[in-house]
PyMOL CGO cylinders between C-alpha atoms (Angstrom):
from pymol import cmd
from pymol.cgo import CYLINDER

trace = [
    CYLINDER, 0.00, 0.00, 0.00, 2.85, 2.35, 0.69, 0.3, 1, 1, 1, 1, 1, 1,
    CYLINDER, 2.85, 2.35, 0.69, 3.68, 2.42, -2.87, 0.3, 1, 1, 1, 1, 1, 1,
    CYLINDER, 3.68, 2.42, -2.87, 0.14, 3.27, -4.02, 0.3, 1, 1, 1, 1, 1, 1,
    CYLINDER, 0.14, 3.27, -4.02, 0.24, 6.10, -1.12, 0.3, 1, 1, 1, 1, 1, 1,
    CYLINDER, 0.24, 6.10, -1.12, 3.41, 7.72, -2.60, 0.3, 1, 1, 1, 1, 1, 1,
    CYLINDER, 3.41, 7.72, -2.60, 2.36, 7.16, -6.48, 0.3, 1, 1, 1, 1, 1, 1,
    CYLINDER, 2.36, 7.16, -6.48, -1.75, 8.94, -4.81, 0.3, 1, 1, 1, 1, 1, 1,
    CYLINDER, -1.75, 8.94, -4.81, 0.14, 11.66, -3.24, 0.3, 1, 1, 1, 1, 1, 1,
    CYLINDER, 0.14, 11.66, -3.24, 1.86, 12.79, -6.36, 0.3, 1, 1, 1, 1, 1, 1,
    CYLINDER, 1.86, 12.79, -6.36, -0.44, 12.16, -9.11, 0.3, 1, 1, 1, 1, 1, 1,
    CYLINDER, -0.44, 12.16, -9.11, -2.34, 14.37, -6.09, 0.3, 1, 1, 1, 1, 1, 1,
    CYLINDER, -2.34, 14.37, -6.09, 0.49, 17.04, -6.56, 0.3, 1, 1, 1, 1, 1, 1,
    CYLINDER, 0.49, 17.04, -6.56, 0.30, 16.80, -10.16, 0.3, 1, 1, 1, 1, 1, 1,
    CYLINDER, 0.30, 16.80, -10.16, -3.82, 17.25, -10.34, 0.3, 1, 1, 1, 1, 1, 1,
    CYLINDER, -3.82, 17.25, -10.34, -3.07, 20.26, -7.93, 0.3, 1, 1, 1, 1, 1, 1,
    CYLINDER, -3.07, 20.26, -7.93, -0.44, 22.03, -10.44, 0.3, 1, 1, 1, 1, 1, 1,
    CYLINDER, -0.44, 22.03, -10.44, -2.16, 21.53, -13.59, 0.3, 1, 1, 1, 1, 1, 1,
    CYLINDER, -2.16, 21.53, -13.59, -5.84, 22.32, -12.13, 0.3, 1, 1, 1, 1, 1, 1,
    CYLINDER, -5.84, 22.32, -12.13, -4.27, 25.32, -10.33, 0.3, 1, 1, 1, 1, 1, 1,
    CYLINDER, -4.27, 25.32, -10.33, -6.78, 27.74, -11.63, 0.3, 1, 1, 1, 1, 1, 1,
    CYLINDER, -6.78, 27.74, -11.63, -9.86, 26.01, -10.21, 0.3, 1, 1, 1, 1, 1, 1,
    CYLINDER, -9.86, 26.01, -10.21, -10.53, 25.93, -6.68, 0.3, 1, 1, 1, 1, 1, 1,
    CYLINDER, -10.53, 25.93, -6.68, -13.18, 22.96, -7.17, 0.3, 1, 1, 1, 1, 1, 1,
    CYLINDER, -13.18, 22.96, -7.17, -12.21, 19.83, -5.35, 0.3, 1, 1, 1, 1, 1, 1,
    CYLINDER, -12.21, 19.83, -5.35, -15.44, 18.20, -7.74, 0.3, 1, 1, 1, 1, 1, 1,
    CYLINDER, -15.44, 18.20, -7.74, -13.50, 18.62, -11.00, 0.3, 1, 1, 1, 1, 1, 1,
    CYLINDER, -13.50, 18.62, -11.00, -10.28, 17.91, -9.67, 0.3, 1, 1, 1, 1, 1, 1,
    CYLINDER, -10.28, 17.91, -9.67, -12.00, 14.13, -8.35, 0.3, 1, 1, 1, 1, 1, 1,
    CYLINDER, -12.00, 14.13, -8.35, -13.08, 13.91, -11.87, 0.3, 1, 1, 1, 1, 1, 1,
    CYLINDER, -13.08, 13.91, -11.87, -9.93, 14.15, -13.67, 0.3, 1, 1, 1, 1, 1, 1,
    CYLINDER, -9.93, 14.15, -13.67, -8.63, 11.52, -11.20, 0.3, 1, 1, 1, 1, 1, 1,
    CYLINDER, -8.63, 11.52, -11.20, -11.52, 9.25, -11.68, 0.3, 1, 1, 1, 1, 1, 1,
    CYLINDER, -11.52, 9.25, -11.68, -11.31, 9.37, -15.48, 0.3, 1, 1, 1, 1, 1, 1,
    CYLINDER, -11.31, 9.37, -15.48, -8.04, 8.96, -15.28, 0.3, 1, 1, 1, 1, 1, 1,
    CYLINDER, -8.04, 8.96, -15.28, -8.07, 6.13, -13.17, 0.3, 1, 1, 1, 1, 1, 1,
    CYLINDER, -8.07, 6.13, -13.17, -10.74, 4.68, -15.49, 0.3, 1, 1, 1, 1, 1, 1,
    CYLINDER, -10.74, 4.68, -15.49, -8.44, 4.67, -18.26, 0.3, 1, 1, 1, 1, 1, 1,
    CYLINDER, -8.44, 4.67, -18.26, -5.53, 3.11, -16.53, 0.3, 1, 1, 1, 1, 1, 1,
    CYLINDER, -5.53, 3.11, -16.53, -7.78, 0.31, -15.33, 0.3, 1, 1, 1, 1, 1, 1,
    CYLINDER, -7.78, 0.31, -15.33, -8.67, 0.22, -19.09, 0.3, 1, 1, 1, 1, 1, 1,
    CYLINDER, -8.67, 0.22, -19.09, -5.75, 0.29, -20.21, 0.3, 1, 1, 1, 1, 1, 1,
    CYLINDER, -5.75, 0.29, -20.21, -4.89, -3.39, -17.67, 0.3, 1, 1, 1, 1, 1, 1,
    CYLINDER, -4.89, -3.39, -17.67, -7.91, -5.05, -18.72, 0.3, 1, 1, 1, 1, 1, 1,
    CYLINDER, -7.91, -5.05, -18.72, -7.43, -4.66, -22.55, 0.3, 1, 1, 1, 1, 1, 1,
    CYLINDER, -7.43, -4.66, -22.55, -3.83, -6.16, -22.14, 0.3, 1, 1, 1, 1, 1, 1,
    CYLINDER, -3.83, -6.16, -22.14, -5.03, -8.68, -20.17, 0.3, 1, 1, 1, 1, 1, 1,
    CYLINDER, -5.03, -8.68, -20.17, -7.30, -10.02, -22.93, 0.3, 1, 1, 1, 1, 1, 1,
    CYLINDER, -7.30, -10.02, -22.93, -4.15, -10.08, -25.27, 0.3, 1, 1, 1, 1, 1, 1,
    CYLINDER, -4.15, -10.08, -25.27, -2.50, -11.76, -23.40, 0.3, 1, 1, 1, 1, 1, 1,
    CYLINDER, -2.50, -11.76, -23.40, -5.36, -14.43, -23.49, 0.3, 1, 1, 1, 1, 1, 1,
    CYLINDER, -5.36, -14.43, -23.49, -5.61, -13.86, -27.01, 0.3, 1, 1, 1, 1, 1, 1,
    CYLINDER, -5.61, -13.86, -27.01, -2.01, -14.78, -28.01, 0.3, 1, 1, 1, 1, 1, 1,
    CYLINDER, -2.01, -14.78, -28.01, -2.01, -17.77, -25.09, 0.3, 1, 1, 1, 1, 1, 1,
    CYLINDER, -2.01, -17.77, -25.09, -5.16, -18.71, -26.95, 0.3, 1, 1, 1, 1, 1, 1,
    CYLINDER, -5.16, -18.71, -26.95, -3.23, -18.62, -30.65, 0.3, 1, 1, 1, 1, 1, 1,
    CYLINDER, -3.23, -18.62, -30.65, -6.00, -16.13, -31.39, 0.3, 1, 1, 1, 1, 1, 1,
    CYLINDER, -6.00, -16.13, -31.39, -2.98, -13.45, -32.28, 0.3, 1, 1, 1, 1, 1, 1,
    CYLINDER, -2.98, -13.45, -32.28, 0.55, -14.38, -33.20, 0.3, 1, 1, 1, 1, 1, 1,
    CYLINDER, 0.55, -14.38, -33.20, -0.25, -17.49, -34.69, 0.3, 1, 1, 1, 1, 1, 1,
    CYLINDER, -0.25, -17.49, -34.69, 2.79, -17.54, -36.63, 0.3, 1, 1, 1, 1, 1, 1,
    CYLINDER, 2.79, -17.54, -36.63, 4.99, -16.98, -33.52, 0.3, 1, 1, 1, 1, 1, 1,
    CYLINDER, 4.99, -16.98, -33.52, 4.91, -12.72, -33.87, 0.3, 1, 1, 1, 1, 1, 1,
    CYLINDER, 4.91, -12.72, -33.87, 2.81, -10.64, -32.30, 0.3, 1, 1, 1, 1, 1, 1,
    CYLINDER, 2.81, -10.64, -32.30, 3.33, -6.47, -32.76, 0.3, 1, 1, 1, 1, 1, 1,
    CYLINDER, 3.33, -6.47, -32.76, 6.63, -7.42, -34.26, 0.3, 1, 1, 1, 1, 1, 1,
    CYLINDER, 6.63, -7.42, -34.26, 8.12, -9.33, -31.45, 0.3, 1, 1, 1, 1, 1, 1,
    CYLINDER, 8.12, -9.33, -31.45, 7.98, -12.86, -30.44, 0.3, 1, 1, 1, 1, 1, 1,
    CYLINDER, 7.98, -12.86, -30.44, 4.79, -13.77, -28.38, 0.3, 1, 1, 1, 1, 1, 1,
    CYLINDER, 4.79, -13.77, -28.38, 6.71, -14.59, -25.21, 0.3, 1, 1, 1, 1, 1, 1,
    CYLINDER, 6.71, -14.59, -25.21, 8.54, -10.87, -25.63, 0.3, 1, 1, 1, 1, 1, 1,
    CYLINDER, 8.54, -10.87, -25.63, 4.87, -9.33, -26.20, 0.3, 1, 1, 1, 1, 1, 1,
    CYLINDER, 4.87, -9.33, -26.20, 3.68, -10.97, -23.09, 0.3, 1, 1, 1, 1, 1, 1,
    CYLINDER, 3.68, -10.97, -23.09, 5.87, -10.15, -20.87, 0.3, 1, 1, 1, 1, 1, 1,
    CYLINDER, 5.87, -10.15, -20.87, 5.72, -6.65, -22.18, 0.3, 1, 1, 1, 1, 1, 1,
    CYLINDER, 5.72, -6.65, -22.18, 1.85, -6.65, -21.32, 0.3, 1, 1, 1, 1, 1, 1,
    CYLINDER, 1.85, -6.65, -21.32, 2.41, -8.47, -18.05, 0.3, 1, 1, 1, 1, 1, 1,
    CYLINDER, 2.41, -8.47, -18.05, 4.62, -5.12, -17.00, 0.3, 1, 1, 1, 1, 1, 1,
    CYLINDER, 4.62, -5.12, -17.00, 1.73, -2.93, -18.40, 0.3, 1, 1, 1, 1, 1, 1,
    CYLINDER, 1.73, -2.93, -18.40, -0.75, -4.56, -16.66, 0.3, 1, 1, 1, 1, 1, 1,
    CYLINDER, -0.75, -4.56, -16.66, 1.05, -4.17, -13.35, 0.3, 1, 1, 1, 1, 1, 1,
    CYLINDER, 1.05, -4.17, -13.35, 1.95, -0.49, -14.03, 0.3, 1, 1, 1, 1, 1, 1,
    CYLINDER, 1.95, -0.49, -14.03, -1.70, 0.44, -14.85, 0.3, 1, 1, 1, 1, 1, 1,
    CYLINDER, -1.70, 0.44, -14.85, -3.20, -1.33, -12.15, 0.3, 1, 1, 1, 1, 1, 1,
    CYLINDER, -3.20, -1.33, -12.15, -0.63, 0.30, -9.82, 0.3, 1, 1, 1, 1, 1, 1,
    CYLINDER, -0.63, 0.30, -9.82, -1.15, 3.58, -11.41, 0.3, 1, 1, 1, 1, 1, 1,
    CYLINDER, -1.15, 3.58, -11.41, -4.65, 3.14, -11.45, 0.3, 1, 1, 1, 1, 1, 1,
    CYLINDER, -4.65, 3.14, -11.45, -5.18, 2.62, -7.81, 0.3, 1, 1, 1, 1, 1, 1,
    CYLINDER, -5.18, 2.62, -7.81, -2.99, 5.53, -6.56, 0.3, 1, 1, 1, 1, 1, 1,
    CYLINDER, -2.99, 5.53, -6.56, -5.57, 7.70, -9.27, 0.3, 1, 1, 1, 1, 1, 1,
    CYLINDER, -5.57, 7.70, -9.27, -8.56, 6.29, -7.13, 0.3, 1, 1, 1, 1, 1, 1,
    CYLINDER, -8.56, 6.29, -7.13, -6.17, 6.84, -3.68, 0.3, 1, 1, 1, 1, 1, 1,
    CYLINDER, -6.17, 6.84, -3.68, -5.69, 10.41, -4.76, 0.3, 1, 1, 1, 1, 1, 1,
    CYLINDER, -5.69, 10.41, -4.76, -9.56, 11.13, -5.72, 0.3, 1, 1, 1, 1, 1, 1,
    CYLINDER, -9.56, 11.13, -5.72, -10.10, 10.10, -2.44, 0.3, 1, 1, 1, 1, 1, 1,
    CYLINDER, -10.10, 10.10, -2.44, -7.96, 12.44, -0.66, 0.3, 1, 1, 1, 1, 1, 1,
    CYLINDER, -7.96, 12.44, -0.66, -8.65, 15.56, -2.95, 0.3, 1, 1, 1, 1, 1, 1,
    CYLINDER, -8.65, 15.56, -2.95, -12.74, 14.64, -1.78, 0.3, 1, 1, 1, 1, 1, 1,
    CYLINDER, -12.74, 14.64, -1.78, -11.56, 14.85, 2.01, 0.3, 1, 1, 1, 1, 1, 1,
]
cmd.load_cgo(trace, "trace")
C-alpha cells in the first residue's frame, strides 16, 4: 500500500499544479476518476491479449506487434502491473482531494 500512497500523493500534486486555476475539489475528483478509469482500461485490454495470443488467437505464426509472443507478453504483463498500480494511486488520490 505504501507504494500506491506515494504514487496517490503525487499524481495528487500533479492534479493540484495543472488544475491550479480552479478551486473545485469536484472537477479535480473527476480528472482523477477518469483517469483512473483509463488506466484500469488500459490493464484489462492487455489482459485479454495476453489471453488472445495464449489462446493462438494473435501471433499465430509466432509474432505478435513485431516481437515474439513470449517478448509481447511479458511486455503486457509489465503494463498490466503499471496500470493497475497507477490506477489505484488515481482512485487513492480522488479520495484524498474529496476529504
Amino acid at each position: 500500500m505504501c507504494l500506491i500512497d506515494c504514487l496517490g500523493q503525487g499524481f495528487e500534486a500533479a492534479i493540484n499544479t495543472v488544475c491550479c486555476c480552479s478551486d473545485s475539489s469536484e472537477s479535480k475528483a473527476n480528472v482523477a476518476k477518469v483517469s483512473a478509469g483509463l488506466l484500469a482500461l488500459t490493464a484489462i485490454v492487455s489482459f485479454i491479449l495476453i489471453i488472445l495470443i495464449c489462446t493462438g488467437v494473435l501471433g499465430a505464426s509466432g509474432m505478435t506487434f513485431g516481437m515474439s509472443n513470449v517478448a509481447a507478453v511479458l511486455v503486457l504483463v509489465v503494463t498490466i502491473l503499471l496500470s493497475m498500480f497507477l490506477s489505484g494511486a488515481c482512485f487513492a488520490a480522488k479520495r484524498e482531494i474529496l476529504r
